[in-house]
N, C-alpha and C positions, 0 to 999 in steps of 0.2 A: 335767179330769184326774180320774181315779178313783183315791179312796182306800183302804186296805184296813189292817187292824188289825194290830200285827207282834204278835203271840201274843196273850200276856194283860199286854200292857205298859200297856196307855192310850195307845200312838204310834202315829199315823196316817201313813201312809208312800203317797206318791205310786204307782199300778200302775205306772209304768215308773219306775226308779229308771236314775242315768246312771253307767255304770262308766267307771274312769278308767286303768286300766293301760298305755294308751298314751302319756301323759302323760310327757312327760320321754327319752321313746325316739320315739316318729312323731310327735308333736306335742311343742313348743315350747311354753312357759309362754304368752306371751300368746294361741296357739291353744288351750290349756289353758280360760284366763280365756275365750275369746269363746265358748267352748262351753258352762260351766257357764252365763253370763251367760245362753245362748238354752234352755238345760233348763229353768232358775230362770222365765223371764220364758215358759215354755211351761205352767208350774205344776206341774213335778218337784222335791220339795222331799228327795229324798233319793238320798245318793251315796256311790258304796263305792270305799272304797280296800284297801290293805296297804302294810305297811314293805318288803315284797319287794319293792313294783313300782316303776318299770315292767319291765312283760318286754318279750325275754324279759331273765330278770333276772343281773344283772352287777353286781361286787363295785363297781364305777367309777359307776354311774347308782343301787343301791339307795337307796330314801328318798326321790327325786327327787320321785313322783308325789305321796306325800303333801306336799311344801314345796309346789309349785305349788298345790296343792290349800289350803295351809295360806294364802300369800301371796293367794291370789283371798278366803278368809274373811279377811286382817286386813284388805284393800282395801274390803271391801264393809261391815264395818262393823256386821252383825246377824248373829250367830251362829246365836240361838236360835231363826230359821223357816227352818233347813234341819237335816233329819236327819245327822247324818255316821256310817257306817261303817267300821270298817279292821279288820286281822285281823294278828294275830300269827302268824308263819311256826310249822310244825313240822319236826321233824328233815329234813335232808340237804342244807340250804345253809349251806358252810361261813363262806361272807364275811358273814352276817346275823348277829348277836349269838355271832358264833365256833362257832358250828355249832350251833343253836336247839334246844332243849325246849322245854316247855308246863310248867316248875317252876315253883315259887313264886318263886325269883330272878329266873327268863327272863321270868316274865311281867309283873313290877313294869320288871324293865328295857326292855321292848317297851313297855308301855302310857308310861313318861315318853318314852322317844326320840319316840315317834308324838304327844307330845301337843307334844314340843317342834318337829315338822315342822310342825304343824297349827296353829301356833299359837294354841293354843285350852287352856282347862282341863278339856276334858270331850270324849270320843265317845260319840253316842245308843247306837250298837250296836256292840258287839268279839266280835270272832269268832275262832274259833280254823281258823286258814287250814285244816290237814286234821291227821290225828289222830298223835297220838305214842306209836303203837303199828301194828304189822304187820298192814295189811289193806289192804280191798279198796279203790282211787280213783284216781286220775286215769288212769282208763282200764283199770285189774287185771281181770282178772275171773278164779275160782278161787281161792277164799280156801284157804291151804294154810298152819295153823297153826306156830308157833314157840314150843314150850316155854321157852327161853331167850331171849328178846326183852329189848332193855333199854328198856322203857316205862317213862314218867309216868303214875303210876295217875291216873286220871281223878278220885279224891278230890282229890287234892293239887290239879289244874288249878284245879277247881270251888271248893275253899276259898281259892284263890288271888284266882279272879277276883271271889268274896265280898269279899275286902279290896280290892279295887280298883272295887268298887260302893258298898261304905261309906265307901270315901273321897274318893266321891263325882265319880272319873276318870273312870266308866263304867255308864252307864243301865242297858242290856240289856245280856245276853250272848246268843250263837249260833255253831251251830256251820255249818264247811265239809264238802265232799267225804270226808260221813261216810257210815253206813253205816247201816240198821235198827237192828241191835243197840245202834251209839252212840248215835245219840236215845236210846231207850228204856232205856238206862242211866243216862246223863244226867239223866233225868226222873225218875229210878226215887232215886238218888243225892239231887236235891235234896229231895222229900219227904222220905225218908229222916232224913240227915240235916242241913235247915233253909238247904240252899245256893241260889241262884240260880237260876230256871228259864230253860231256854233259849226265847228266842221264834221262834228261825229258825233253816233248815238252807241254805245257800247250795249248789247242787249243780248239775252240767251239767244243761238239759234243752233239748231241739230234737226239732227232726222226723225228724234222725238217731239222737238217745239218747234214750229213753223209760223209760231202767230208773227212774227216781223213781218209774214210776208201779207199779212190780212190790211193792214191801216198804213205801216211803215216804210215799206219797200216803194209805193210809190213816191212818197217824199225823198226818199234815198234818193231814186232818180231827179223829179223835177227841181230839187233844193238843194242839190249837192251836197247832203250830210248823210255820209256812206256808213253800213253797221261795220261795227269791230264786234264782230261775233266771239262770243264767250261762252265755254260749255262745248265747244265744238262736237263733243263724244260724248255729253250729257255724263259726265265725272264717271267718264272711261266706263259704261254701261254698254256703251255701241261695240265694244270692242268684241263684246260676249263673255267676259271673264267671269260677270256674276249669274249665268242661265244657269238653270236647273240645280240651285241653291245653293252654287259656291258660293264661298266667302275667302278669295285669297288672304293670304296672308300679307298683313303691311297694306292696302289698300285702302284706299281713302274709305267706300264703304264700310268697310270690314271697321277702321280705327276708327269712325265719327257715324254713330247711331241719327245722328239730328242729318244728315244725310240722306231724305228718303223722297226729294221731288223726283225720281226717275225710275223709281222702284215700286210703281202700283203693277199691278198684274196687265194692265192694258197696253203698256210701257214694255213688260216682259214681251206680253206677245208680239211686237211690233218688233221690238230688237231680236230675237228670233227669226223672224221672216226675212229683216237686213241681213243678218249676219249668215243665212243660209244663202240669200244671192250673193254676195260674197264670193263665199268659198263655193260657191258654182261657179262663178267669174274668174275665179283662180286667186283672190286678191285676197288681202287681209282686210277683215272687216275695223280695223279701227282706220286705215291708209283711205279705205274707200269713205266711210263717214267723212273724214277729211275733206276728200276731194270732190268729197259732194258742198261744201259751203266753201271751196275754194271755187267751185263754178259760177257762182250767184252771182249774177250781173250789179246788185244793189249792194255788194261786198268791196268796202276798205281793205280791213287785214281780218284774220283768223287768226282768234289769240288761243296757240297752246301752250299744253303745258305738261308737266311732265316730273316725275319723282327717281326716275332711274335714268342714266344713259341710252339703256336699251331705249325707254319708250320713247328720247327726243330722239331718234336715229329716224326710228319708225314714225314718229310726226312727220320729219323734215321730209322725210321720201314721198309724202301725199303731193309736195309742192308740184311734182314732178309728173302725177298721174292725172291723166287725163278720161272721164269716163265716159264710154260711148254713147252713142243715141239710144239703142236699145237697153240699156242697164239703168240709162236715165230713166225710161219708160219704166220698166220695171219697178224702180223706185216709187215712182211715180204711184204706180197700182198698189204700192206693197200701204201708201198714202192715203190714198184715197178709202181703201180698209178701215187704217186704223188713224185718222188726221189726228193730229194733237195730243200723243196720250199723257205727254207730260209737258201742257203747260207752263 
């Protein structure tokens, strides 16, 4: 397994990292444990959660993922050779800490609840889930200002999450489903003035969404805040399960209707053309999506994820695939067709 440096931290974090948000909703705690067990013993040494999940997320199951997540760390008994991730929700979920900010209250009381799921006294990396202020993510495109927005200025977050690195709850900070301008504020703020540098930006990227690579990707490089890509198969769309109108059974699709960023028809036709190079290449198309955001030079880790044995077998094997110059190209064309159909 390949390693890669999460910013300017000194932590070396596994290229595929295992996400766990099904945890607690498709999968059962002890399917929980058999999965970390086979990432762990695959040489994935880091894994990201939130207090939100699992999704999708409900006042009745929130927390869940991280306790599972917490019970497999007190079973196993070594904390400190695996990375753990989690992320404090932003504004618009009212059952999460009564309808969440990114204050200096919200965020002391996020990081104890997660440490008391986790059962643990410490997370490697906390992230702040997406931003607590009016902009562009989970799927927006059109930034359309708001004079009067009731944000947490992003001073307060960063001096917040400053005390909760000095008191030693919290390694690294990073952020989610931000924007160009929030890194570069963020970065711009801790110089400034003497707060926490972010080492990660957790953000959708696949073969469907490429926008990382528009504003993002070069910060990646010149600022050493590497993506932890999320979505890697666009919630298992690239694999080709759902063409020509299936709807398996037990699928995240299939069980969660509110599931539809990667299912417009322009999205079809794109995964379609992936997934026939493919199996012209010989490969499986969900290994090859893979090992296409495992190539990306501006890549931390690649966070999957998984609801059956079979399908982490079939992640873990991407680690391994290497795709050539020509199939890149192809890619490439298959891109340039159809760029961004799901945003």
């Amino acid at each position: 397994m390949q390693t890669r440096p999460l910013g300017t931290t000194g932590i070396e974090v596994s290229r595929l990292c295992l996400g766990t948000m099904t945890f607690g909703e498709q999968n059962s705690e002890a399917e929980a444990h058999e999965q970390l067990d086979r990432a762990v013993a695959f040489g994935i040494n880091f894994i990201d959660t939130a207090e939100m999940y699992p999704v999708p997320p409900k006042a009745e199951t929130q927390g869940r993922t991280e306790a599972y997540l917490g019970s497999w760390l007190k079973r196993r008994g070594s904390r400190d050779d695996v990375i753990v991730a989690t992320k404090a929700a932003g504004p618009g979920l009212d059952h999460v800490r009564g309808g969440p900010r990114l204050t200096r209250e919200h965020l002391h009381q996020a990081i104890d609840a997660s440490l008391a799921r986790l059962q643990t006294d410490y997370v490697d990396l906390y992230q702040l889930h997406w931003p607590d202020r009016t902009t562009n993510f989970f799927g927006r495109l059109g930034y359309e200002h708001d004079e009067e927005e009731d944000a947490t200025a992003l001073e307060e977050t960063l001096a917040a999450l400053k005390e909760l690195v000095d008191a030693g709850k919290v390694r690294a900070i990073g952020l989610s489903n931000e924007t160009p301008w929030g890194v570069m504020r963020a970065l711009q703020l801790a110089e400034r003035l003497g707060l926490p540098r972010i080492a990660s930006v957790q953000n959708p990227y696949n073969l469907l969404n490429r926008t990382f690579e528009v504003g993002l990707a070069e910060i990646a490089h010149r600022e050493s805040v590497g993506l932890l890509a999320y979505s890697p198969l666009a919630f298992g769309v690239l694999s080709g399960k759902y063409l020509d109108g299936a709807w398996p059974e037990g699928a995240r699709l299939t069980l969660f209707e509110r599931f539809k960023r990667y299912t417009n028809p322009q999205a079809e036709a794109a995964t379609r053309e992936y997934v026939a190079l493919a199996h012209d290449a010989g490969l499986d198309p969900a290994q090859m999506a893979l090992a296409f955001v495992n190539s990306r030079s501006f890549l931390t880790s690649n966070i999957i994820g998984a609801t059956t044995m079979e399908q982490l077998e079939s992640d873990l094997a991407s680690e391994s695939l290497k795709l050539d110059r020509d199939l890149l190209e192809a890619i490439e064309e298959v891109h340039r067709r159809h760029p961004n159909p799901a945003p």
